[in-house]
Structures are given as C-alpha cells and as structure tokens.
N, C-alpha and C positions, 0 to 999 in steps of 0.2 A: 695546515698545508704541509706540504710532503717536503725533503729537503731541495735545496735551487739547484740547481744543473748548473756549472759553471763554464759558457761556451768557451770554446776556443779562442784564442786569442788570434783578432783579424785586423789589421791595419785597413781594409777597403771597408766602401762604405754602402759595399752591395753585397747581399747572399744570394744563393740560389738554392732553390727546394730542387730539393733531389731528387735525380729520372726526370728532370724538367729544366728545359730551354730558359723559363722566367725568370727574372733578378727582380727582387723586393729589395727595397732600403732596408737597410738596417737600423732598429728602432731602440735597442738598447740601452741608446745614452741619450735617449730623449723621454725615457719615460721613471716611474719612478723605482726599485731595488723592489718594494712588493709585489708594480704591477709585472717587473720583467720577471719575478720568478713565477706569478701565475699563467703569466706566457709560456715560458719552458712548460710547465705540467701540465697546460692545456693542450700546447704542440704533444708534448709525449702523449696522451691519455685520446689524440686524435692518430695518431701510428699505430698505439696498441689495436684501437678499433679496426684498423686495417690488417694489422698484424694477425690479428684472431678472424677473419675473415668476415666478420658485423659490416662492412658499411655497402653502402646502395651505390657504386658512383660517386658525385658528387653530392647526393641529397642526404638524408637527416643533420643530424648537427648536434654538438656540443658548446654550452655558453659557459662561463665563469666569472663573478663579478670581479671587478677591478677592485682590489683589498679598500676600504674605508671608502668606498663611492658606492651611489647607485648605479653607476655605468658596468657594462658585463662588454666581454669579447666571445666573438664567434668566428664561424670560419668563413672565410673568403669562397663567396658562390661561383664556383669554377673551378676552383681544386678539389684531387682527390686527397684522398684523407692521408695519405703516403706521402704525399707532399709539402704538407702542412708543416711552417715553422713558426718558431716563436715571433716572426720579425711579420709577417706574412696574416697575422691575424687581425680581424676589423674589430676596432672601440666603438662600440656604438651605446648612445643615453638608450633612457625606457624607452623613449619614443621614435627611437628606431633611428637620431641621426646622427650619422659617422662623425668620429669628436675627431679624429685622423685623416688625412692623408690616406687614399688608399685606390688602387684601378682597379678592387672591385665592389660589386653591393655585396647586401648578404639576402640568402633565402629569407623571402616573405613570412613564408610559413611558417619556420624557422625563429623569425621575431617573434612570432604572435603566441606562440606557444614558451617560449623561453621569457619574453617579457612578461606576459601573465603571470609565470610563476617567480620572479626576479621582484613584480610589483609588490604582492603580499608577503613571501614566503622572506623575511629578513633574516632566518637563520641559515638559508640556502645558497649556498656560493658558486654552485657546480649542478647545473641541469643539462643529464647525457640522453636521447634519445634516438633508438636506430630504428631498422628495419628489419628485423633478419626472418628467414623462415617460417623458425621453430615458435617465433614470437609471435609474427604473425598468426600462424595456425592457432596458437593455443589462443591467442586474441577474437580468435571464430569461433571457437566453441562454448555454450552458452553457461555453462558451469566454470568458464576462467578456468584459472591457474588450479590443478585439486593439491591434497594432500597426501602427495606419494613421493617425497623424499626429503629428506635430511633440509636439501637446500632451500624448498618451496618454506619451510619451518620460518626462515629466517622474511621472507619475501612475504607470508599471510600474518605476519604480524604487524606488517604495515603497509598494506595492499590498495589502493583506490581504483577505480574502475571510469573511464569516462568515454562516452559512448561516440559514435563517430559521427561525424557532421559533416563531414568532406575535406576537400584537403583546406585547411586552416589560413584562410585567406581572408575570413572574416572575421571582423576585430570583438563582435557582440559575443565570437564564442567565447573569449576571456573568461569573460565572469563564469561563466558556468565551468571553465575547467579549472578555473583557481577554486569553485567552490565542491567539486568533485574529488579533486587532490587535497583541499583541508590542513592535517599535518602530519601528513603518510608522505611517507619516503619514494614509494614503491609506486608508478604507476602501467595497469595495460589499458591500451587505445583499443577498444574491440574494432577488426579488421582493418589494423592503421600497423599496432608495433610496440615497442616498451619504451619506459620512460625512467629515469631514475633522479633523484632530485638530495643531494644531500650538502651538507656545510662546508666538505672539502673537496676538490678532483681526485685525489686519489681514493675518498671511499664512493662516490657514484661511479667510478672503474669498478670496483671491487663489488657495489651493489650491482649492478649490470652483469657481471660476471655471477654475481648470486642467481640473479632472477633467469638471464639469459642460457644456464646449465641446468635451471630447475623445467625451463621449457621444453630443452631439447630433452629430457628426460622423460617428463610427461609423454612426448610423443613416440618418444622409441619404445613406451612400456606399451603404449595403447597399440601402436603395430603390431605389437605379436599377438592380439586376439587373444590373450587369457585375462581372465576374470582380474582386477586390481586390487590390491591390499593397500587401503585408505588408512592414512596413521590414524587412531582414534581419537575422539574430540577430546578429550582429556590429557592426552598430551598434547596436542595443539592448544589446548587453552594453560599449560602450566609450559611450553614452550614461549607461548606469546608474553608471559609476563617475566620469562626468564632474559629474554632478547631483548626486551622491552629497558632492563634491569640494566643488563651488560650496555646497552647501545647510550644511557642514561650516564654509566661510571666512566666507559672511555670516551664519550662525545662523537661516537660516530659506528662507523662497522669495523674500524681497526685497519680502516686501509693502508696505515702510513705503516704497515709490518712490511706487506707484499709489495709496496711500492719503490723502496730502492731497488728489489731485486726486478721487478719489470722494468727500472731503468736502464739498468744493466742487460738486461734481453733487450732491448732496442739499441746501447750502444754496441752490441754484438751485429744486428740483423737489420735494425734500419735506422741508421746514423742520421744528425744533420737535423733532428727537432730542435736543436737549443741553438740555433741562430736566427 
C-alpha cells in the first residue's frame, strides 16, 4: 500500500465532502491505522477517477479490502466520485452487509461484481471498475483490445475477457466471472467497460491508467482510416514474459512510484479525500 495521507487535524466530529451540503461522521478513530489508511487511498484513487474525467455520475465503483479481513469498502451509492472521502466510505462483509453505520447502501451491481472477485482472488486488495468511452467502444469490438501500442503490451499480458449478461444484478453470474477473470489482472466487459483487479490501490490506479490510454489509443488510430501496424507476435510473446518477470520482482505494476505524486496533484486540485 501507497504511503497514508495524514489528515488535518479536526477537533469536530463531522466532515464534509467537498462541493456538497452532506456531513459524514468522522470515522478515524473508530477504525483501525491500516484500515484508515486504505480509506485515505481509496478516497484518493476515487478523486483521481474524477479528476481524469473516468467516472459515470454516480455509478461504477472501486472496492479495497480492509487490510487482514475479508471485508472490503466501497463507495457510498449517491455520491459523485468528487466527493468521496475517507470517512464517507461503506464496510461491507462478502455478503454485502454494512459492518458500519452509514445513510447510505452501496450499488447492487457494484457488490456482485467486486465481491465475486474479493471471494477467490486473496491476493487482490483493489478491484477498480469504470465506464468510460474509449472502453466501452473497444469492449464492442469483436477482436478486443489489439496489439498497437507500447501500453496494450503491458494489459495483453494479463488480459481476461468476460462476456456481458446484463447489468450484474444476478448473483449466478459470480462464478462464471470469477472463472473468466482466473488470475489476470486485466479485465474488458464486452459492451459494459474495464476492470482492473490488483494487490494494491495504487497499482489498479496505474493498471486502469495502463489499460484505459491503451483504449483511447486504439480508437484514435483506427479513426484516421489507415491501414494499422500490429506489434508482431514475437514481441508480444517475449514482452509478455518480460512483464510477467518485472510484475513477479516488484509484486505489482510499480504503482507506489506515481502514487505520491498523484497525491500531491489532488492536494493541489481536489483537496478534502483524507477526512
């Protein structure tokens, strides 16, 4: 995990998410130093997603499990991702119910896809899922994600593919997408969105930011109607076990390099995740 955000120091015992009327209790000093720091980097890595223009309103979602528990947090169904703070996020078990105090639920959908992968994937601490465009589009087209940049490199080396079923409200899809996701990092929802699934919040930021610039790339090459230069299968097969290699020595994608300095781009541009 990325280093803890150290809030301000508040004597009240109410915050308020920022650009919003709302006051949340503050949860701080009722929970435990691991899980308040995976709150701060969940609030932050739910800003970023705003920040970088990724989120839908109030719909997809980010979970992270509570350090040494099966239980994970998600965000409160009714805020926008801009508003999201550390104090301000739902505990909920596998089974979806709130271990906290809290006025609101969380997205259905939301569980059913984050607890699927929460249930088998025990090395997975940080399941990010949005909606964006670029994702979507390339989630329509029948060939996925191809082989035309640098960044796709890192994303086809650990790529799963799970087909759409509708919106995720049905608990039977579980198994089929815990068993389409396997133990790839990397997932695209054809005609839903992307998915990213890794050990810390700061490398599913940095995975999402992989997959989600290898998308918009894709689509901006195929707009201008010329012919595409496909990396060849030979480097993509001595890429995949180089990533394979690297991801293997530092235990992740290296997110915790880029991650202080996005903390610092939000305490410049949108303050107020670490309470």
């Amino acid at each position: 995990m990325a280093r803890l955000r150290t809030p301000p120091t508040n004597k009240n015992t109410e915050v308020t998410a920022v650009n919003a009327p709302l006051k949340l209790p503050a949860v701080k000093n009722l929970v435990s130093e691991a899980e308040w720091r995976a709150r701060v980097d969940l609030a932050a890595c739910y800003r970023l997603i705003a920040l970088y223009g990724w989120d839908d309103l109030i719909f997809t979602h980010i979970s992270a499990k509570v350090p040494g528990t099966e239980d994970f947090l998600i965000n409160p169904y009714g805020l926008m991702f801009h508003e999201i703070t550390a104090s301000s996020l739902v505990k909920v078990d596998l089974a979806g119910t709130k271990l906290m105090d809290s006025p609101f639920d969380i997205n259905p959908a939301g569980y059913t896809i984050h607890s699927a992968v929460h249930e088998v994937r025990h090395d997975v601490g940080c399941v990010l899922h949005i909606h964006t465009p670029a994702g979507i589009a390339v989630s329509a087209q029948k060939q996925g994600l191809l082989p035309l940049s640098q960044q796709s490199l890192f994303v086809l080396a650990s790529l799963a593919y799970h087909g759409y079923e509708g919106v995720a409200l049905n608990h039977d899809e579980k198994a089929r997408l815990q068993a389409d996701l396997g133990d790839k990092n990397f997932m695209i929802l054809p005609n839903h969105g992307l998915l990213t699934a890794f050990g810390s919040i700061a490398d599913a930021f940095l995975g999402m930011f992989t997959l989600q610039r290898a998308c918009e790339i894709q689509v901006m090459a195929q707009s201008g109607g010329a012919e595409l230069i496909h990396i060849p299968q030979q480097i993509l097969d001595g890429a995949r076990a180089m990533i394979a290699g690297v991801m293997k020595t530092q235990q992740g994608m290296g997110g915790a390099l880029p991650w202080p300095a996005l903390l610092r781009k939000l305490d410049q541009q949108m303050p107020g995740y670490d309470q």
